[in-house]
C-alpha positions as CSV (number, residue, x, y, z in Angstrom):
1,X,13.5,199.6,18.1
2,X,16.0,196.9,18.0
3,X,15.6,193.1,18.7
4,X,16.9,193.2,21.7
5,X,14.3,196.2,23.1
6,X,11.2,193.9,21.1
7,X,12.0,190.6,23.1
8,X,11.9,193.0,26.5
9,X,9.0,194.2,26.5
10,X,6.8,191.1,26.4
11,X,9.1,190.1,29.3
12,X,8.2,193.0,31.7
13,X,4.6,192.2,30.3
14,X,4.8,188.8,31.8
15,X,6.7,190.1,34.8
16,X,4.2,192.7,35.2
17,X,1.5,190.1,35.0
18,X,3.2,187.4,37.3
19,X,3.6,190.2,39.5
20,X,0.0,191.7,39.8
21,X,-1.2,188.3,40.4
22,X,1.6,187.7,42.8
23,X,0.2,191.0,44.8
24,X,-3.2,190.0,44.4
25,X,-2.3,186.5,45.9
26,X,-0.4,187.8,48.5
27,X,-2.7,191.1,49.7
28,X,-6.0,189.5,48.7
29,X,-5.9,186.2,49.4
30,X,-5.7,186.9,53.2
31,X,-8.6,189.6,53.1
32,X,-10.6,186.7,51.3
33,X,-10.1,184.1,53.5
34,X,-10.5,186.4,56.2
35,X,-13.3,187.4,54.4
36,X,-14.7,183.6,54.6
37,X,-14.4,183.3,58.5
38,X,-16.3,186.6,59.1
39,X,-18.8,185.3,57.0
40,X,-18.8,181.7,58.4
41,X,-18.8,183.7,62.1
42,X,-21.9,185.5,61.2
43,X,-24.1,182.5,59.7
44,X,-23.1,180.8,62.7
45,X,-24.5,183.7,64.6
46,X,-27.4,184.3,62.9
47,X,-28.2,180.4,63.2
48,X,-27.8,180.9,67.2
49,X,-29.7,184.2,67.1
50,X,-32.5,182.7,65.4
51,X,-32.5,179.5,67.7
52,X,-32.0,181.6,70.8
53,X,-35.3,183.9,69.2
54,X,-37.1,180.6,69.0
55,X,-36.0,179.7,72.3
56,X,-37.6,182.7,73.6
57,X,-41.3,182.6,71.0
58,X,-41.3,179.2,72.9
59,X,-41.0,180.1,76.4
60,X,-43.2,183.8,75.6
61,X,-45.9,181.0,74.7
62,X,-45.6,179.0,77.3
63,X,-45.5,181.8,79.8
64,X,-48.4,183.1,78.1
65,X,-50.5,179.8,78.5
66,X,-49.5,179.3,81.5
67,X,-51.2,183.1,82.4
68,X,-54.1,181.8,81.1
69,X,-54.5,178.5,83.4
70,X,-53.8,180.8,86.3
71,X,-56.2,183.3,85.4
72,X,-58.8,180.7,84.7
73,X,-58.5,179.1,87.7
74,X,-60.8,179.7,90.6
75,X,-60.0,181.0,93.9
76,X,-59.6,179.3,97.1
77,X,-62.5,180.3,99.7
78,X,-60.8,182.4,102.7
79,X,-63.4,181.3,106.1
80,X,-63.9,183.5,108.1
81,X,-64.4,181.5,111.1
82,X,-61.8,179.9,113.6
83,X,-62.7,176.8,114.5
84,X,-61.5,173.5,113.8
85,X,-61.2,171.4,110.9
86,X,-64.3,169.5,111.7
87,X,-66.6,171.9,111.1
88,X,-68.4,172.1,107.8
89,X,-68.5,176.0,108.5
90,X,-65.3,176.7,107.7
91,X,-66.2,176.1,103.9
92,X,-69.0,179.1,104.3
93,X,-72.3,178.3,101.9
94,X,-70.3,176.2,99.4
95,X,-72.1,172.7,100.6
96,X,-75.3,174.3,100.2
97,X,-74.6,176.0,96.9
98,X,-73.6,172.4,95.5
99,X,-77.1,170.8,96.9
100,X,-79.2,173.3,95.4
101,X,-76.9,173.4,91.9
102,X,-77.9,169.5,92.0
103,X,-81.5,170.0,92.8
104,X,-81.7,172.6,90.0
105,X,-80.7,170.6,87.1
106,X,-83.0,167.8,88.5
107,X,-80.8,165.1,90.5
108,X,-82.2,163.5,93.3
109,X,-79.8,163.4,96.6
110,X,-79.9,159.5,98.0
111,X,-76.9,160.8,100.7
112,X,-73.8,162.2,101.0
113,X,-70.8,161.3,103.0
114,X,-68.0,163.3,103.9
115,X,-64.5,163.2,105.3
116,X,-62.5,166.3,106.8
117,X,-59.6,164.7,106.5
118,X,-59.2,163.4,102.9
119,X,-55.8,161.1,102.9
120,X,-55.2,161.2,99.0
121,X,-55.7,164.9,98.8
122,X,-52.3,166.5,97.8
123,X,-53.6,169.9,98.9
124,X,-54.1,168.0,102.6
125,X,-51.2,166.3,102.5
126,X,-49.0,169.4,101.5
127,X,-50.7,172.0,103.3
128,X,-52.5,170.6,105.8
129,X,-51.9,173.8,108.7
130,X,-53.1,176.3,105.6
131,X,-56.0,174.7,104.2
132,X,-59.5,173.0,105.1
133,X,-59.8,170.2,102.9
134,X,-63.2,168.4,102.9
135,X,-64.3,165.6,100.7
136,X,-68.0,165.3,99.9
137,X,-69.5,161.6,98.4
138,X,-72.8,162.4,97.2
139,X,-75.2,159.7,96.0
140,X,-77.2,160.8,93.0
141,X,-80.4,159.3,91.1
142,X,-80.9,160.8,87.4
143,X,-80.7,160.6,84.0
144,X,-77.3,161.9,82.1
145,X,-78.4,165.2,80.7
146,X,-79.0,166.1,84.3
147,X,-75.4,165.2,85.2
148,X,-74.1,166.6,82.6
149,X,-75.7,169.6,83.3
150,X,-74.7,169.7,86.5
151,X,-71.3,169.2,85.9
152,X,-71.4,171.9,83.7
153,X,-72.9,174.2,85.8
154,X,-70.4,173.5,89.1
155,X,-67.8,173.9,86.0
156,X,-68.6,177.5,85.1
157,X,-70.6,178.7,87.6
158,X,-69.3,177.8,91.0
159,X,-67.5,180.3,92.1
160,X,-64.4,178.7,94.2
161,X,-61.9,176.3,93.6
162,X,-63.4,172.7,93.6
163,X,-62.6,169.3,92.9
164,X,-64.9,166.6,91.1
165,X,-63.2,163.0,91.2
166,X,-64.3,159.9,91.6
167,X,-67.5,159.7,89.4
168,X,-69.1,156.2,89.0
169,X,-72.4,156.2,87.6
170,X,-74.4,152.5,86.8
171,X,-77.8,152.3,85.4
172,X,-80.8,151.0,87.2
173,X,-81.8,147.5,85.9
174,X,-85.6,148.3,86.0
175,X,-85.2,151.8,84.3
176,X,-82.1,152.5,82.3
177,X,-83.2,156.2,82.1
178,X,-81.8,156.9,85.3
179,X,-78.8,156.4,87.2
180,X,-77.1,155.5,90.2
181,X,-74.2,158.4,90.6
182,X,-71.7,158.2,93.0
183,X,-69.7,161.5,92.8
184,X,-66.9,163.1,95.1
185,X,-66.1,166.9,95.1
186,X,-63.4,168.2,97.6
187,X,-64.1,171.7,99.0
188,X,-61.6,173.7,100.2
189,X,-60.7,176.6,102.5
190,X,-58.0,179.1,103.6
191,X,-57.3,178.9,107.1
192,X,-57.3,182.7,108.9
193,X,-53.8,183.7,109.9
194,X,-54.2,183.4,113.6
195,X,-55.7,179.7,112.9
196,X,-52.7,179.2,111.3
197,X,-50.1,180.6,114.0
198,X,-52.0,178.2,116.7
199,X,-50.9,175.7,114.5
């Protein structure tokens, strides 16, 4: 092998070289960038997937909460009778059912008030042509285990929809074992279709 030969194949080495990195640069490069923006595509899509999944745990959750008020909460009493909105009957036995739930757990009734036509109601103001609203202010003597047995009681075992506001309760000045309670509990009623369609 002469000189000449020697010095040329070192050359083509180095050409050969320059050449498969020139290749590789030019053919790879591409496929690896390319590469890179597929890969940045699908972390951004996994980020949105898994935010979007959260989205939807979240709102599963909150639907399924919101299940559970609803099925917790008590019906409205559907009267039977067609009359007018001025007549406790149209709330069946549920005035009676609260007088003897307070004479069970030991309060004394002093009076009770009520009003048919309860102007901070938001079912009465809403609805007034669907539902009979009644307010009932009762006047209670008794000591606080007694209300608070009573309370709990028209809590879980009252069977329609109620609501208690309004409680006050002061303690008698001779005897501070009992109380002066002032209470309010709304009743309400579905009207009857026809009751409805007059209206």
């Amino acid at each position: 092998m002469n000189k000449k030969n020697k010095q040329i194949v070192p050359i083509c080495f180095a050409l050969a070289i320059l050449l498969f990195f020139l290749i590789t640069f030019i053919v790879i490069k591409p496929k690896y960038e390319e590469f890179n923006e597929i890969k940045l595509r699908a972390d951004k899509n996994n980020l949105e997937r898994e935010t979007l999944e959260e989205k939807i745990k979240k709102i599963d959750a909150e639907k399924e909460a919101e299940n559970i008020k609803l099925k917790s909460l008590k019906p409205i009493y559907e009267s039977n009778l067609e009359s007018s909105t001025e007549n406790l009957g149209v709330f069946g036995n549920m005035f009676e059912e609260i007088i003897k739930k307070a004479q069970k757990n030991g309060l004394l009734i002093r009076s009770i008030e009520y009003d048919m036509r309860p102007a901070t109601d938001p079912i009465y103001i809403e609805s007034p042509e669907s539902y009979n609203v009644c307010e009932l202010k009762f006047f209670f003597v008794g000591s606080y285990a007694q209300l608070q047995t009573f309370l709990y009681d028209m809590n879980n075992n009252f069977k329609y929809l109620t609501y208690i506001s309004n409680l006050n309760v002061t303690a008698f000045t001779s005897n501070t074992d009992y109380l002066l309670i002032n209470i309010s509990i709304t009743l309400y009623s579905k009207k009857r279709e026809s009751q409805i369609n007059k209206n």
